[in-house]
ChimeraX commands (.cxc) that place a marker at each C-alpha (Angstrom):
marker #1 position 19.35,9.02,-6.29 radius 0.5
marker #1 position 16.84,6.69,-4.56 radius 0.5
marker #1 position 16.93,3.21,-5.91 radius 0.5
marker #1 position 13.42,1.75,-7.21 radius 0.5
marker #1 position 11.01,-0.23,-4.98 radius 0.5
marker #1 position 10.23,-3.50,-6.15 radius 0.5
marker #1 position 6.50,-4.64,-6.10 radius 0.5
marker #1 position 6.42,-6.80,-3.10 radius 0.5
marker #1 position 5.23,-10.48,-3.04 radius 0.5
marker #1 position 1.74,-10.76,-1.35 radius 0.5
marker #1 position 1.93,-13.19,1.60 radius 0.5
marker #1 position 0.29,-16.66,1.37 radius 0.5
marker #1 position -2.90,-17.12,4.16 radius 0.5
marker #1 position -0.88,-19.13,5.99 radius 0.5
marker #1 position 2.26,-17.02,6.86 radius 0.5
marker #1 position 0.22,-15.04,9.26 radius 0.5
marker #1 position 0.15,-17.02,12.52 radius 0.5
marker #1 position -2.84,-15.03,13.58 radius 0.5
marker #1 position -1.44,-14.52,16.93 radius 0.5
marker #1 position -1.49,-10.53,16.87 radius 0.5
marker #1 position 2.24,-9.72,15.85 radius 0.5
marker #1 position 2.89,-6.08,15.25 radius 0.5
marker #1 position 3.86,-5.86,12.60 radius 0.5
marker #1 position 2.01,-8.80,11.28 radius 0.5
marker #1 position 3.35,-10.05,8.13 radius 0.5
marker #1 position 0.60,-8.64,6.34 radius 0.5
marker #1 position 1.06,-5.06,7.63 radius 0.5
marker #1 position 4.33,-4.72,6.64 radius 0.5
marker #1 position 3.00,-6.21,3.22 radius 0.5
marker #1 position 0.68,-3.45,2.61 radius 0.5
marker #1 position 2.88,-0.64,4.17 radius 0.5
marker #1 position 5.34,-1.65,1.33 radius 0.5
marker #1 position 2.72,-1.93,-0.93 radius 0.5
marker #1 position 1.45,1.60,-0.75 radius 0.5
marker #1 position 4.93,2.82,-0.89 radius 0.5
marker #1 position 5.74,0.84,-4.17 radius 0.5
marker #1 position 2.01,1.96,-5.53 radius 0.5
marker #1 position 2.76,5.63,-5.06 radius 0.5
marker #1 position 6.02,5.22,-6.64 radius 0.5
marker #1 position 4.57,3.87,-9.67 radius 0.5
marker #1 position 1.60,6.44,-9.42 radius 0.5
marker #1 position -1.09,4.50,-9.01 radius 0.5
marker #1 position -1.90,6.59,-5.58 radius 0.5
marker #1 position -2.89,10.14,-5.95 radius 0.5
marker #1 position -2.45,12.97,-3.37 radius 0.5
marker #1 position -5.88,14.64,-2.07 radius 0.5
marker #1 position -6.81,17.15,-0.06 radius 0.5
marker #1 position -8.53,16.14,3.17 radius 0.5
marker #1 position -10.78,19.14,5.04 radius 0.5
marker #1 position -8.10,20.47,6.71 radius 0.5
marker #1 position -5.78,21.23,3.62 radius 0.5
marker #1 position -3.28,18.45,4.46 radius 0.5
marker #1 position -2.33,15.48,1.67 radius 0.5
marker #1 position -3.86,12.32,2.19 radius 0.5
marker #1 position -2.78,9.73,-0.53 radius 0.5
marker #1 position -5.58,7.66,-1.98 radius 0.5
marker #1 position -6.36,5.47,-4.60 radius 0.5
marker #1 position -8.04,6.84,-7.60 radius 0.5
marker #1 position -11.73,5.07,-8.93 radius 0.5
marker #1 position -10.51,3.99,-12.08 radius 0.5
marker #1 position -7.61,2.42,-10.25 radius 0.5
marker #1 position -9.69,0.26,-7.85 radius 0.5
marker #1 position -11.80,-1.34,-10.77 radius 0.5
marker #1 position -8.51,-3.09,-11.39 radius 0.5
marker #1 position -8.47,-4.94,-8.59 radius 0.5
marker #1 position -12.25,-5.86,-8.71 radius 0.5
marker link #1:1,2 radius 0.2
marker link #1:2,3 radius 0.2
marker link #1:3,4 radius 0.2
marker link #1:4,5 radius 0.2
marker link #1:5,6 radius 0.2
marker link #1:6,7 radius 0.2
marker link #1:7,8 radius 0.2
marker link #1:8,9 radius 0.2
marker link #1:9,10 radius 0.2
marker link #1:10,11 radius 0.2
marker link #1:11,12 radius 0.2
marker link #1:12,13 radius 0.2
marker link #1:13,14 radius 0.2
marker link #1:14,15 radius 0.2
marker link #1:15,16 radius 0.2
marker link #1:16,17 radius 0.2
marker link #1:17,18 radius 0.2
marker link #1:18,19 radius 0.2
marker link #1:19,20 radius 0.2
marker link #1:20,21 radius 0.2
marker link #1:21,22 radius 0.2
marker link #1:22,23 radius 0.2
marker link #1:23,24 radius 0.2
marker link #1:24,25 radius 0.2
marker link #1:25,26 radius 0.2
marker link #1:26,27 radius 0.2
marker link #1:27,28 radius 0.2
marker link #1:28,29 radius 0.2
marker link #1:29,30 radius 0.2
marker link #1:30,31 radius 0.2
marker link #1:31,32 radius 0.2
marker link #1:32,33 radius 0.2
marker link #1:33,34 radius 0.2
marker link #1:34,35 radius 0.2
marker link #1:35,36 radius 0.2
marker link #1:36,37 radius 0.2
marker link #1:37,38 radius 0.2
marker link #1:38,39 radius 0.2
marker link #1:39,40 radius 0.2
marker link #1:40,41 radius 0.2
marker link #1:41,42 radius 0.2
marker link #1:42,43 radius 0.2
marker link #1:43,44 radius 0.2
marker link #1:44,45 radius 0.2
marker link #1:45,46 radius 0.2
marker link #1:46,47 radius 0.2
marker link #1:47,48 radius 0.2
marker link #1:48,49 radius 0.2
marker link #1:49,50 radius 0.2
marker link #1:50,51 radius 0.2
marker link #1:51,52 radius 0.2
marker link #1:52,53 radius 0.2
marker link #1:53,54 radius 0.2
marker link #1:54,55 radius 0.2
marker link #1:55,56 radius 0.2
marker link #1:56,57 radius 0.2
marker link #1:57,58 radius 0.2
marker link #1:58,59 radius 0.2
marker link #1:59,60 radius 0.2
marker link #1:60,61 radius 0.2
marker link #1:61,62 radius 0.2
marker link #1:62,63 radius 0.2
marker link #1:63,64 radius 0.2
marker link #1:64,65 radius 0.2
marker link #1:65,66 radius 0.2
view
């Protein structure tokens, strides 16, 4: 049984130094961020041209964050 992923806290401005880290603070933010949307459903699976999943967000789910 995997254990739930928590929605993660979004960085403040200022806890990227801007001095190109990999991963920068906000990569990792967003990498967890996808995982914790698709977990909740808020991603959907499409097909790209080639037949293979892509995730992406749906439009009625990006209005929300307009």
């Amino acid at each position: 049984m995997q254990s739930k992923i928590l929605k993660p806290i979004k960085p403040e401005n200022d806890d990227c130094c801007g001095g190109g880290c990999c991963p920068c603070v906000w990569d990792t933010y967003f990498n967890q961020l996808d995982r914790w949307e698709e977990q909740e459903g808020i991603l959907q699976p499409a097909k790209t041209a080639g037949g293979a999943d892509e995730t992406v967000m749906s439009e009625d789910d990006t209005t929300k964050w307009r």
